[in-house]
N, C-alpha and C positions, 0 to 999 in steps of 0.2 A: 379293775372293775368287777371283778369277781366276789359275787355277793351283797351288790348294789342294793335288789331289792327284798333281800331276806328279810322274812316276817312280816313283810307288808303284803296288803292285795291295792292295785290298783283295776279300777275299771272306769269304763266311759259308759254313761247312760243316757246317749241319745236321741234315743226312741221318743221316749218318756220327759213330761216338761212340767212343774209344777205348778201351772197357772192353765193349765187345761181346764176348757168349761164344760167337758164331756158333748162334744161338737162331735160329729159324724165325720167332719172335715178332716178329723186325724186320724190315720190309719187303724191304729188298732181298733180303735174306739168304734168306726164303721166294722170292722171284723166282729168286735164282739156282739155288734147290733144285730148283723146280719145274721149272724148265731142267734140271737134271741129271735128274730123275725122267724129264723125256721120252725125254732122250737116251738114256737106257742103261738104263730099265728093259725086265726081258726075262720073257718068259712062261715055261710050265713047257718046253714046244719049245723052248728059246733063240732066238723071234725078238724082234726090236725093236718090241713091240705099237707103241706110241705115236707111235716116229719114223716106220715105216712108214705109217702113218695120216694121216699129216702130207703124206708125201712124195705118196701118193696124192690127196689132198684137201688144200689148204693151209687152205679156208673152213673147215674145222668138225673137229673131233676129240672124241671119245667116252672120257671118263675114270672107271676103275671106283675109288672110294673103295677099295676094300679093297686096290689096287694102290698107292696113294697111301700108305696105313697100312703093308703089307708094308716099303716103300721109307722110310716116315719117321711113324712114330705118331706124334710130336708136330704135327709138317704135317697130317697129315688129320684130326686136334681140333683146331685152328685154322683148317681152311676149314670144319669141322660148325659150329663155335659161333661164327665171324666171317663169315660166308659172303658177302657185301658185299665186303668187304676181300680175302678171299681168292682167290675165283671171278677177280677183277681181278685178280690177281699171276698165275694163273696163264692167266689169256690171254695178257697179257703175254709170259709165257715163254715160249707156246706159238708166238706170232707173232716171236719176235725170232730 
């Protein structure tokens, strides 16, 4: 068996699904959102609530649901009713 798979790469890519409709429903997809919700969501002032927050304190950030809705109603019924799954995507985003 020595040498079975020389030269070749295999890998498995099950993350990732080719008929994705950029739904929030899929993990990453909500990860990248919630990234972009930090980045550029802005108050009724035009500051950068969230990034700001961030930049001050990197340990902890304070997120108002109804800012997460304003920014993406489907995202903020998906972290109310997943809130395990979601809370985690969006630390995540918030740390990367």
């Amino acid at each position: 068996m020595a040498g079975w798979d020389e030269g070749n790469v295999f890998y498995s890519d099950q993350r990732y699904t080719a008929d994705e409709d950029n739904s929030p429903a899929v993990g990453h997809i909500a990860e990248r959102k919630f990234a972009e919700f930090i980045r550029t969501f802005r108050s009724e002032d035009d500051a950068f609530v969230y990034r700001d927050q961030l930049l001050r304190n990197k340990n902890r950030i304070r997120v108002k649901l109804e800012h997460i809705r304003q920014f993406d109603d489907e995202l903020g019924d998906l972290l109310v009713n997943r809130p395990a799954e979601y809370l985690a995507l969006l630390e995540m985003a918030s740390s990367a």
